[in-house]
DOGU-911390 format. One record per residue: residue in one letter; residue number from 1; x, y, z of N, C-alpha, C, CB in turn. Coordinates in steps of 0.1 Angstrom, whole numbers, m for minus. Glycine has a CB too. Layout:
BEGIN
+------+-----+-------+-------+-------+-------+-------+-------+-------+-------+-------+-------+-------+-------+
: type : seq :    nx :    ny :    nz :   cax :   cay :   caz :    cx :    cy :    cz :   cbx :   cby :   cbz :
+------+-----+-------+-------+-------+-------+-------+-------+-------+-------+-------+-------+-------+-------+
:    A : NUM :     X :     Y :     Z :     X :     Y :     Z :     X :     Y :     Z :     X :     Y :     Z :
...
+------+-----+-------+-------+-------+-------+-------+-------+-------+-------+-------+-------+-------+-------+
This chain:
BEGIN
+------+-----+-------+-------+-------+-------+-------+-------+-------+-------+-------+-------+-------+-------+
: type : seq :    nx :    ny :    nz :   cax :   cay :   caz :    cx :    cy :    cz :   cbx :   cby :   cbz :
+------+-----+-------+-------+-------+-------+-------+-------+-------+-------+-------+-------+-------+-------+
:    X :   1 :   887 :  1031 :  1359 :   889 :  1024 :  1346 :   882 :  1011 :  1346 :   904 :  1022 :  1343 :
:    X :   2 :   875 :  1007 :  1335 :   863 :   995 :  1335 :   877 :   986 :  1335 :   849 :   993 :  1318 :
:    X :   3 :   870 :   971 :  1340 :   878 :   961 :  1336 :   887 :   958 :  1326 :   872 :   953 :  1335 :
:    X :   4 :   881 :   960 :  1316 :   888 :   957 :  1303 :   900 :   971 :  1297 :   875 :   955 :  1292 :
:    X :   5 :   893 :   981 :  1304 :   900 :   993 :  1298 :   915 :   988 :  1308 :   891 :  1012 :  1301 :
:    X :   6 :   915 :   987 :  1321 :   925 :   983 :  1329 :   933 :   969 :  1327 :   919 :   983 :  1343 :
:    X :   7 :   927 :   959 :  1316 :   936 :   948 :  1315 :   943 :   958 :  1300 :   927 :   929 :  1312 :
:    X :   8 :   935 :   964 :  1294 :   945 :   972 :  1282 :   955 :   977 :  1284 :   941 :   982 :  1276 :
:    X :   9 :   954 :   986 :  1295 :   963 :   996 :  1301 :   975 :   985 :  1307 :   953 :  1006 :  1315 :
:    X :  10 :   973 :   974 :  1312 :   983 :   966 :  1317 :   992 :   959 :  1311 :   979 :   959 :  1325 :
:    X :  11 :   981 :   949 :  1295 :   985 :   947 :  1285 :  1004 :   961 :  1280 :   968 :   948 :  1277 :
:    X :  12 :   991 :   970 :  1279 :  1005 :   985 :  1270 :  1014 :   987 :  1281 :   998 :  1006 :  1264 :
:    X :  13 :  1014 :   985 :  1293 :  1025 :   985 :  1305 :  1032 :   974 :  1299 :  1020 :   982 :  1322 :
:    X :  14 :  1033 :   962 :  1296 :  1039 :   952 :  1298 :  1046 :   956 :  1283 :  1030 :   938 :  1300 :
:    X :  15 :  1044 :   955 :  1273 :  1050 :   958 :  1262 :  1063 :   974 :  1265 :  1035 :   960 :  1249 :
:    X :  16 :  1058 :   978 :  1272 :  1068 :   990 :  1275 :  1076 :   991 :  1289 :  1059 :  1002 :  1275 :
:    X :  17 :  1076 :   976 :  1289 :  1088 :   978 :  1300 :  1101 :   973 :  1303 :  1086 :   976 :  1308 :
:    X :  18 :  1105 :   978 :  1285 :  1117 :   978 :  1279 :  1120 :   991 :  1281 :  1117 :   974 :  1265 :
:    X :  19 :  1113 :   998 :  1285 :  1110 :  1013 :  1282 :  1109 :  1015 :  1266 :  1122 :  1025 :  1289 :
:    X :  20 :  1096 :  1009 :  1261 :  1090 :  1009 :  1251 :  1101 :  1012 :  1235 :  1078 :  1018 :  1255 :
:    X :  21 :  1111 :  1008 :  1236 :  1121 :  1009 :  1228 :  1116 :  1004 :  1214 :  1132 :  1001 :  1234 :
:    X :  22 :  1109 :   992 :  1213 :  1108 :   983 :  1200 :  1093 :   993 :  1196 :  1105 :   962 :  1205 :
:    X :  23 :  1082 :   993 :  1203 :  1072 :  1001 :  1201 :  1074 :  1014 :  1200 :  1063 :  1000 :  1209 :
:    X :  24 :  1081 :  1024 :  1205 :  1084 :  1037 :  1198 :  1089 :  1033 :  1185 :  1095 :  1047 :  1205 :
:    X :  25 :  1099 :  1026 :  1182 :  1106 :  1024 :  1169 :  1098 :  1019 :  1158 :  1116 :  1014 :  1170 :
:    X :  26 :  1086 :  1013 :  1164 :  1072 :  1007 :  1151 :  1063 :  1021 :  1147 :  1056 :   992 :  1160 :
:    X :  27 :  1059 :  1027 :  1161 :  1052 :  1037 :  1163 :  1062 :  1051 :  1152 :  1051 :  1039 :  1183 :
:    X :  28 :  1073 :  1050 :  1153 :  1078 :  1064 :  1146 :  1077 :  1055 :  1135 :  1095 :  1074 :  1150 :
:    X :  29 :  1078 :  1044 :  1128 :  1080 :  1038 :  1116 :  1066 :  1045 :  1105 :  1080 :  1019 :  1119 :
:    X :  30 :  1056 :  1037 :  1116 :  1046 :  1037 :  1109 :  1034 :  1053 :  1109 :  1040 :  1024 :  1113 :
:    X :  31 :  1043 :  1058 :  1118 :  1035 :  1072 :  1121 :  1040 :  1084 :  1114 :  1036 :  1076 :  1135 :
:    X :  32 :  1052 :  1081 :  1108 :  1057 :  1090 :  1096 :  1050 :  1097 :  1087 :  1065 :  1083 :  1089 :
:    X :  33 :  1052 :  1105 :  1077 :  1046 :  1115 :  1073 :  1039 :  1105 :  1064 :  1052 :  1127 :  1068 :
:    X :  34 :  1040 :  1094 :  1053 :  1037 :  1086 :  1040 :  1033 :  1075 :  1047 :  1048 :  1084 :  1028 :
:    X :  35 :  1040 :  1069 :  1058 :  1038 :  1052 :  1054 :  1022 :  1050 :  1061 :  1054 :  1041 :  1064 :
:    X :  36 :  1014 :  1054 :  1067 :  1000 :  1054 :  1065 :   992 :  1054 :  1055 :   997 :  1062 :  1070 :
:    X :  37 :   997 :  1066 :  1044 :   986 :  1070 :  1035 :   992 :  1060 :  1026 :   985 :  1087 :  1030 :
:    X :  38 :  1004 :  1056 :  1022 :  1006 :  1047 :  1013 :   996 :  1031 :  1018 :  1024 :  1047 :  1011 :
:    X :  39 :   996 :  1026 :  1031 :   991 :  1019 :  1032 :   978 :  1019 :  1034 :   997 :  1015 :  1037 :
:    X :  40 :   975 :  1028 :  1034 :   954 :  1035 :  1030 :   949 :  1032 :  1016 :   951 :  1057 :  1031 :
:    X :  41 :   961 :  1034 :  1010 :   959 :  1032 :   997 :   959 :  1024 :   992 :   962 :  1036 :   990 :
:    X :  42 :   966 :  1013 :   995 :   971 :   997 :   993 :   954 :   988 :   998 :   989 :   992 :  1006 :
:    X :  43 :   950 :   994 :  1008 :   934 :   988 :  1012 :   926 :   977 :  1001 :   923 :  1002 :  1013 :
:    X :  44 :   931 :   988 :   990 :   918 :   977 :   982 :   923 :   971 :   972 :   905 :   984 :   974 :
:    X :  45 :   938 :   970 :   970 :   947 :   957 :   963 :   959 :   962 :   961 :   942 :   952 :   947 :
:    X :  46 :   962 :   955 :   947 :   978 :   955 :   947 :   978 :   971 :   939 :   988 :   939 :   936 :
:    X :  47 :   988 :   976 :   939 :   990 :   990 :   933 :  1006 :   987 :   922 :   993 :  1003 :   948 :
:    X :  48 :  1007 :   998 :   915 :  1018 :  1002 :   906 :  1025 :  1013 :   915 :  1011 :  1008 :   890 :
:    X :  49 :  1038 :  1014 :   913 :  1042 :  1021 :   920 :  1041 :  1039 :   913 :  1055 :  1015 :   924 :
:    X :  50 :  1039 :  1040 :   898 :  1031 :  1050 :   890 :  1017 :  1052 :   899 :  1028 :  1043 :   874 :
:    X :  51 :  1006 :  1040 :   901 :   997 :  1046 :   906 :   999 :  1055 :   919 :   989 :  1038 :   907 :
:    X :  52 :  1006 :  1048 :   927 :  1006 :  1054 :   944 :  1009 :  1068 :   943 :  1018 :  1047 :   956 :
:    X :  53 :  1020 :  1073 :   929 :  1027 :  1080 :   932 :  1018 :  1093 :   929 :  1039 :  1077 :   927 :
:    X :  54 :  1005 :  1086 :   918 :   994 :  1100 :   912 :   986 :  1096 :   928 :   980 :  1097 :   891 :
:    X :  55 :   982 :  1088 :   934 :   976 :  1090 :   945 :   975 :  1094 :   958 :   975 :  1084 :   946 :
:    X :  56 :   988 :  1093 :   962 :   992 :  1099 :   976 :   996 :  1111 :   979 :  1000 :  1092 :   981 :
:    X :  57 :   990 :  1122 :   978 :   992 :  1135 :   975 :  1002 :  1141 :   979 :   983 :  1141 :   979 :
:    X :  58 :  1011 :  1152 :   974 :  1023 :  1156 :   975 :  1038 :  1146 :   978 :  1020 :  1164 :   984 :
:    X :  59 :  1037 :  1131 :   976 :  1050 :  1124 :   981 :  1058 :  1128 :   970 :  1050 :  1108 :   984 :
:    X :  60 :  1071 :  1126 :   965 :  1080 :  1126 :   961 :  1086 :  1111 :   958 :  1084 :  1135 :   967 :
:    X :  61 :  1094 :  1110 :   946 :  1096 :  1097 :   942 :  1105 :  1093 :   949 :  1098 :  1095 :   929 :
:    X :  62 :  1116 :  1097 :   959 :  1124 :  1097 :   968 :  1120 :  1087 :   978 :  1126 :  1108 :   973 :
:    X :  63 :  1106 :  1095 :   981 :  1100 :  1090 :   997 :  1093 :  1080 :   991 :  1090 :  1101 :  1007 :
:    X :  64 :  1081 :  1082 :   984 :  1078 :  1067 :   978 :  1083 :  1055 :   981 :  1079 :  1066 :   967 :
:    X :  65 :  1097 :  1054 :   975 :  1107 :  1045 :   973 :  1111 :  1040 :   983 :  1116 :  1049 :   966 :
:    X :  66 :  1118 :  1051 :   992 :  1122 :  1047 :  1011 :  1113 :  1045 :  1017 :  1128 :  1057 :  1022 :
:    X :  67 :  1096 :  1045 :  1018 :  1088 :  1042 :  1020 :  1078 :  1029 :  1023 :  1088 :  1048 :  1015 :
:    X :  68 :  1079 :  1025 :  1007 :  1079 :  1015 :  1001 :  1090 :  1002 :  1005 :  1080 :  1020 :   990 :
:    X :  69 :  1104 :  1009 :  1006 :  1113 :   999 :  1011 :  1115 :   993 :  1026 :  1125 :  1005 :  1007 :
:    X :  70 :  1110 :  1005 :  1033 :  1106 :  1000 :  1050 :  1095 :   996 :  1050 :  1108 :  1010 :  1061 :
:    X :  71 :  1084 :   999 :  1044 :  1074 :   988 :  1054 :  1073 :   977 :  1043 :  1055 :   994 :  1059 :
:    X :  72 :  1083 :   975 :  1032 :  1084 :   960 :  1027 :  1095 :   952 :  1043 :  1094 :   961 :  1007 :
:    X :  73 :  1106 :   957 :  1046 :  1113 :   954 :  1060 :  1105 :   954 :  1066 :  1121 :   962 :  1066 :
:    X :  74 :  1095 :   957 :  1070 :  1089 :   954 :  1082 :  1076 :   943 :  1079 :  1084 :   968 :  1089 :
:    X :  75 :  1076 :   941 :  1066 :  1067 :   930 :  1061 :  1054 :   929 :  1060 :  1069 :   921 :  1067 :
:    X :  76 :  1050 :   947 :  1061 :  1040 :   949 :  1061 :  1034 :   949 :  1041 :  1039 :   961 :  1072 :
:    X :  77 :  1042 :   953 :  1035 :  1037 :   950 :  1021 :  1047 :   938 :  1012 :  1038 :   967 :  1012 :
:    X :  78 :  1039 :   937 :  1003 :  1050 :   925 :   996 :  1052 :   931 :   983 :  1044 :   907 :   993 :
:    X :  79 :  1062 :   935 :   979 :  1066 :   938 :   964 :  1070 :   924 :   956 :  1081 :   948 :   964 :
:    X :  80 :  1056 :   927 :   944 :  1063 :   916 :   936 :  1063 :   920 :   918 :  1052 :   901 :   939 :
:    X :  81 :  1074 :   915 :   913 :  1081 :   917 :   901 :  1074 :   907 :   895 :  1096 :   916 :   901 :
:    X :  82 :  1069 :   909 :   881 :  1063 :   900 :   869 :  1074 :   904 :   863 :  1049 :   903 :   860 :
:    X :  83 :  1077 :   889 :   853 :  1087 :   888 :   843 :  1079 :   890 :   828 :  1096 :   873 :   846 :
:    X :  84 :  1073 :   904 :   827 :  1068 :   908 :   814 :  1074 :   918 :   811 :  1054 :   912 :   813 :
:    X :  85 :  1076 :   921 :   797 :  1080 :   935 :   789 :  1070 :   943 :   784 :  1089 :   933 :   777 :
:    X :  86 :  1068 :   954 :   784 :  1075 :   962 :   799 :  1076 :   952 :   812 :  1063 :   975 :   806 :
:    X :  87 :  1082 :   954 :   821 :  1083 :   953 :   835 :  1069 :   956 :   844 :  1095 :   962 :   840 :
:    X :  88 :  1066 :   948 :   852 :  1058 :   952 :   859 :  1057 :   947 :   878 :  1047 :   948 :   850 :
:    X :  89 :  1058 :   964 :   887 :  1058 :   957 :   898 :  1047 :   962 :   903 :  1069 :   956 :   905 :
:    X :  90 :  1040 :   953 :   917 :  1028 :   957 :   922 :  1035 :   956 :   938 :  1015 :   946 :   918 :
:    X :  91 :  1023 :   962 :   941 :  1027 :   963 :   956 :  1015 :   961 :   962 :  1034 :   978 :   962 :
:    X :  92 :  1013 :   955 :   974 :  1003 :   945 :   981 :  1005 :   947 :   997 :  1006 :   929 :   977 :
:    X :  93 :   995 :   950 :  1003 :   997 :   942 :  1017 :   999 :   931 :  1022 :   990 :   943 :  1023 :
:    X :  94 :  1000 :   929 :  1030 :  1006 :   916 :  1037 :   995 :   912 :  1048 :  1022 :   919 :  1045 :
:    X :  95 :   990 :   905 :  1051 :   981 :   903 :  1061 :   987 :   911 :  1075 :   979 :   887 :  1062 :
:    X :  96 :   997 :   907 :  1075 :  1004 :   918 :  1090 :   998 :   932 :  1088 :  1026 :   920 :  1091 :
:    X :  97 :   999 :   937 :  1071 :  1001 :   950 :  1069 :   983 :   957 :  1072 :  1010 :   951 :  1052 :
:    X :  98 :   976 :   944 :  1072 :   965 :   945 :  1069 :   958 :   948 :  1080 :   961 :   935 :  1062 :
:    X :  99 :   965 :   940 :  1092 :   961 :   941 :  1104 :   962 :   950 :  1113 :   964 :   935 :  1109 :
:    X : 100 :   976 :   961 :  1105 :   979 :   975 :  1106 :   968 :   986 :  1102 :   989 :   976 :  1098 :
:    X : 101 :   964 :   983 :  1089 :   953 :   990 :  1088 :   938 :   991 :  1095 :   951 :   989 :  1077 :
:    X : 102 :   937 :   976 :  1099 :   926 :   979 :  1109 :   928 :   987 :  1122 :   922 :   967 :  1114 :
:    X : 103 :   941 :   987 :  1125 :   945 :   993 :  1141 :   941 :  1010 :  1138 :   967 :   990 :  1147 :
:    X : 104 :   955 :  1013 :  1123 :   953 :  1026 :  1120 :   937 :  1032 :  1120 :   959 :  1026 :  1107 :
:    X : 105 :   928 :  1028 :  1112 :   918 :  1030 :  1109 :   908 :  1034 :  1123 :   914 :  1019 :  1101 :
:    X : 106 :   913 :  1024 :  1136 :   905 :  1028 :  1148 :   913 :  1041 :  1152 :   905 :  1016 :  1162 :
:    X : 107 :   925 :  1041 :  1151 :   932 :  1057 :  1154 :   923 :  1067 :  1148 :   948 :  1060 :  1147 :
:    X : 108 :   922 :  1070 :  1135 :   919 :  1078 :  1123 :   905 :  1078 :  1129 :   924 :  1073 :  1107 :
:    X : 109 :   894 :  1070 :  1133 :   885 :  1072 :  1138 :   880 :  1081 :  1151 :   882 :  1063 :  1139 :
:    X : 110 :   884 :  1075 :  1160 :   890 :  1081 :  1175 :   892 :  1096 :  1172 :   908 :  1073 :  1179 :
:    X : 111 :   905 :  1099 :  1160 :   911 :  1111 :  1160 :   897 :  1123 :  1156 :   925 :  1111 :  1149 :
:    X : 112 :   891 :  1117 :  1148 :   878 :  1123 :  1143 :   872 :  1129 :  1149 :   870 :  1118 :  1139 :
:    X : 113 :   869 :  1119 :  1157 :   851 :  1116 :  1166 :   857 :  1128 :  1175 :   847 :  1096 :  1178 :
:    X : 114 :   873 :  1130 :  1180 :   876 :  1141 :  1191 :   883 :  1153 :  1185 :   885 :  1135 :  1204 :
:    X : 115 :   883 :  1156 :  1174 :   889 :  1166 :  1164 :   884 :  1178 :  1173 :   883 :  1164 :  1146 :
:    X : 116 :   878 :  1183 :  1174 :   867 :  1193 :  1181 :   870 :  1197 :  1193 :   855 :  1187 :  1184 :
:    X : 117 :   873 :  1187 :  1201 :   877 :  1188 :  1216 :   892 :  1188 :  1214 :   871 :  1175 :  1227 :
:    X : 118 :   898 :  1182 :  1211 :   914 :  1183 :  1205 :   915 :  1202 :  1203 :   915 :  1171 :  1186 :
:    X : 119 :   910 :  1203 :  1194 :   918 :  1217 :  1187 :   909 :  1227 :  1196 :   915 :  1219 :  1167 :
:    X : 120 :   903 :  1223 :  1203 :   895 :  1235 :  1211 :   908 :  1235 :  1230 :   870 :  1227 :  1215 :
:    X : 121 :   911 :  1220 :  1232 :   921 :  1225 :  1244 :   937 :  1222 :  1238 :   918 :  1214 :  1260 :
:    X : 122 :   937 :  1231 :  1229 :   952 :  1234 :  1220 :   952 :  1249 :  1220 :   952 :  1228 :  1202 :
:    X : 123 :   934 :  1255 :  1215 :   937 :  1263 :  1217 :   935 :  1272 :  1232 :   934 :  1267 :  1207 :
:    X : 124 :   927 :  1264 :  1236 :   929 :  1269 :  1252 :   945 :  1267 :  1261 :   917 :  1260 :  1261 :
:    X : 125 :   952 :  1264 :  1253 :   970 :  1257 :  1259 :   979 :  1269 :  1256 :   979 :  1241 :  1247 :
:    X : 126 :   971 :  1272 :  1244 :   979 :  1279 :  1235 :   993 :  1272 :  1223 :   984 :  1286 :  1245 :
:    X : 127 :   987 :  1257 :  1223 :   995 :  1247 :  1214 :   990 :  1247 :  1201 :   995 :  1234 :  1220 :
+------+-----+-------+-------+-------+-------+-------+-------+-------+-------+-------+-------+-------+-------+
């Protein structure tokens, strides 16, 4: 392992030797079936929660909503209410949330670039 790949590897040792309790719990948060794509979509500004809901394909106004409500908890988006009639709320990233999407986005790359080799020793597993 190069230098750097081995201070990484020691870096993600250290964070997991809680036995990675707090990071599984971010990791299942944000690795859930919506809270990615909703925040893929948030990328290029504030949203309606009408828009996300024509955007993010197949969610349900349920999940949206629980969705929406945990990565506002985790402070990755900011919900904000205008006092106009109609009502109007937007939803925003948060610079934390933003810094999420950069991480995501190297995943979603990564996952690409090896899509190929991935599904070729899955099917040599038989997985």
């Amino acid at each position: 392992m190069s230098g750097t790949g081995a201070a990484r590897a020691q870096d993600c040792g250290d964070l997991l030797a809680d036995n990675g309790e707090f990071v599984r719990e971010i990791l299942d948060r944000v690795g859930d079936k919506w809270s990615l794509l909703v925040i893929g979509n948030l990328r290029d500004g504030p949203r309606r929660y009408s828009e996300l809901m024509q955007i993010v394909p197949g969610i349900s106004q349920r999940m949206l909503t629980v969705t929406l409500r945990l990565l506002g908890e985790d402070g990755l988006l900011r919900r904000e209410a205008y006092a106009e009639v109609p009502p109007r709320v937007e939803y925003s990233l948060t610079p934390l949330g933003e810094s999420l999407l950069e991480t995501a986005s190297a995943l979603v790359r990564w996952a690409g670039d090896h899509q190929v080799e991935i599904r070729a020793h899955r099917e040599n597993t038989g997985g």
